[in-house]
C-alpha positions in Angstrom: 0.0 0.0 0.0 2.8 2.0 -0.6 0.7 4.5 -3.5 -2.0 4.8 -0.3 -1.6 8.0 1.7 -2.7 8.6 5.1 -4.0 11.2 7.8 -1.2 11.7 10.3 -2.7 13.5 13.7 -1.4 14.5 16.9 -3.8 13.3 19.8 -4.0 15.6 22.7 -1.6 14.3 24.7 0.8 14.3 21.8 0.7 17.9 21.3 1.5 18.5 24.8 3.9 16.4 24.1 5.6 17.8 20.9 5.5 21.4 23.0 7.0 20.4 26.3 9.7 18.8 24.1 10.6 22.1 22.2 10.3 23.9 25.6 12.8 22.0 27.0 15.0 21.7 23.8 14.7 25.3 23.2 16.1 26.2 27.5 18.4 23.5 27.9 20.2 24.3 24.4 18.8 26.8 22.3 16.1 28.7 20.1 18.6 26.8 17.3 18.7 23.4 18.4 15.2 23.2 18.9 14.2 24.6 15.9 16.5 21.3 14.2 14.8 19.0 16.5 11.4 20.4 15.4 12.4 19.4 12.0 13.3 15.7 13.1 10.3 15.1 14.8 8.1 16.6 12.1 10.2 14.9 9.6 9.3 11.3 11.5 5.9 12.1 11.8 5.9 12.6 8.1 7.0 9.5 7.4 4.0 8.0 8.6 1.6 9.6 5.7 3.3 6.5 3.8 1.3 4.0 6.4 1.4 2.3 9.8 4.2 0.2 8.9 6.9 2.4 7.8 10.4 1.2 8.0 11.8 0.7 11.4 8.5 0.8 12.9 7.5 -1.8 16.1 4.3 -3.4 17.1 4.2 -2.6 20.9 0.4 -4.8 21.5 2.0 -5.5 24.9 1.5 -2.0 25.8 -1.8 -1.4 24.1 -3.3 -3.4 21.0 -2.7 -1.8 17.9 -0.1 0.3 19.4 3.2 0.9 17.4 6.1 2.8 17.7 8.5 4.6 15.4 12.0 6.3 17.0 12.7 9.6 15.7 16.5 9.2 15.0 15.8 8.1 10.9 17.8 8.6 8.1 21.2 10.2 10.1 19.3 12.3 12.0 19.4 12.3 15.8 16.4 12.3 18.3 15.6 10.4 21.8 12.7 10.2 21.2 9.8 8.2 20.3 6.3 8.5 18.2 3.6 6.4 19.7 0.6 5.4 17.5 -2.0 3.5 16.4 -4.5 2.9 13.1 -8.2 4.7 13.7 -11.1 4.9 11.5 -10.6 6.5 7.5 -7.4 5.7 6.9 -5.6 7.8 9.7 -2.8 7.6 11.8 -3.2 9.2 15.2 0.0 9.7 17.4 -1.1 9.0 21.0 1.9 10.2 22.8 5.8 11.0 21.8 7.9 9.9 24.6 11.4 9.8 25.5 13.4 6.7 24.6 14.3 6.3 28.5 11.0 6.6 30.1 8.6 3.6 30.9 6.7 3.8 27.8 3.5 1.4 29.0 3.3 4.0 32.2 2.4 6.9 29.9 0.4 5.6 27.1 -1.9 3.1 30.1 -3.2 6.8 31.0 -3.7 8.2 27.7 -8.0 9.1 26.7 -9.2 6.8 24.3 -9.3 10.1 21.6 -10.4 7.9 18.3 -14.2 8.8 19.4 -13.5 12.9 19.1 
């Protein structure tokens, strides 16, 4: 399904997400480094117009059926971070949370709203 192109959305939580990481990019190194971040994390989520499985993508069903994850760090760019989502209704792709690759990943998406009914 490679010629098939799909919705990519944030869900709440993953904009507050995206945000907090830029805030912290942005006062821990710079207006410039997060600005290249920005472009990493928007470049992955872009990826994901091409479909659910994209290269480098993982099922995670132990944390949440359907779930899947995709790391950030692609193509020789550099991130710590990860994109966490799942398949909803006319052909989208929502992105339920973007974590750090260090945190407990099933603690934080466990919590997430159920947003596929908005």
């Amino acid at each position: 399904m490679a010629d098939q192109r799909w919705r990519v959305r944030l869900g709440a939580a993953a904009e507050v997400d995206f945000a907090n990481i830029l805030k912290w990019t942005t006062e821990n190194f710079g207006a410039r480094q997060s600005r290249v971040y920005r472009d990493t994390l928007i470049q992955a989520i872009g990826e994901l117009a091409d479909g659910p499985n994209v290269a480098g993508s993982k099922a995670r069903d132990e944390i949440m059926p359907g779930l899947r994850t995709l790391h950030v760090a692609r193509r020789s760019r550099r991130g710590s971070h990860f994109l966490m989502y799942r398949v909803v209704p006319n052909s989208t792709i929502e992105i339920v949370r973007i974590l750090h690759d260090r945190m407990d990943l099933r603690r934080h998406v466990s919590s997430a709203p159920d947003e596929s009914t908005e």
